[in-house]
N, C-alpha and C positions, 0 to 999 in steps of 0.2 A: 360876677356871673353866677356862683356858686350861690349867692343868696337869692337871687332871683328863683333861682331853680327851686332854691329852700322853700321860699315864699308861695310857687305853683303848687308844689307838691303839698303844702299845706293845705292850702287853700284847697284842691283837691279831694286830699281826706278830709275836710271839712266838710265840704258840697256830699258827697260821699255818704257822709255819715248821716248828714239830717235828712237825706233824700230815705235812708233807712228807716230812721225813724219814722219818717213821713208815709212810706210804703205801709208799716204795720199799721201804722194811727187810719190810714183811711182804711182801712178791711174794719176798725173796731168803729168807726165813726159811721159807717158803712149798713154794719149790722142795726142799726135804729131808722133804715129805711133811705130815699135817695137823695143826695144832697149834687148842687150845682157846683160848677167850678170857684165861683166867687164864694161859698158860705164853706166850702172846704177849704181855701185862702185865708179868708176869716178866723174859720178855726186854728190853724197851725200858725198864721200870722207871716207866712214867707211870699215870695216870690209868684210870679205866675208861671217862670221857668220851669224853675224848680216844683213844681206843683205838677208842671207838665210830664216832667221824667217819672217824680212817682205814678201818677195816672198811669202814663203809657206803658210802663212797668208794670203795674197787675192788669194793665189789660190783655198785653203780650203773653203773661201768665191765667190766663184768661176766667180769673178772679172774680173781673165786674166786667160789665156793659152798659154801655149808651145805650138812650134814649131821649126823645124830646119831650118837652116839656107839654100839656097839650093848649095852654094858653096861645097867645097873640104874639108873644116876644120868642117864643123857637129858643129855648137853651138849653144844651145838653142837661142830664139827669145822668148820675153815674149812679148805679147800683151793684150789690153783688150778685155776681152770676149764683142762679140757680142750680143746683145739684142733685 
């Protein structure tokens, strides 16, 4: 039981930590203008989860914003908020 435990709470700080890294990478990835959910996936090479907590984390910090795309296919565009 005790390793089990060991193993979440790894895991955990593991998730944890790349989602940090992941947080700063998109504000600097950010700053060259809007990129989609899939080419910020692309870049960092993780998860769409995971991609999703960062996102929603500097959006809540209200960092970036949505927008659509203005083509045919409607896909979010995240940018940094203006200041």
């Amino acid at each position: 039981m005790q390793l089990i435990f060991a193993r979440l709470l790894i895991s955990h700080f593991t998730i944890g930590v790349i989602v940090n890294y992941i947080n700063q990478a998109i504000l600097e990835n950010l700053r060259f203008g809007g990129k989609t959910s899939e080419a910020l996936k692309n870049t960092f090479n993780c998860s769409y989860s995971v991609l999703d907590q960062a996102l929603r984390a500097r959006r809540d910090a209200s960092e970036i914003e949505i927008s659509w795309s203005a083509d045919n296919n409607h896909v979010r565009i995240y940018k940094l908020k203006h200041k």
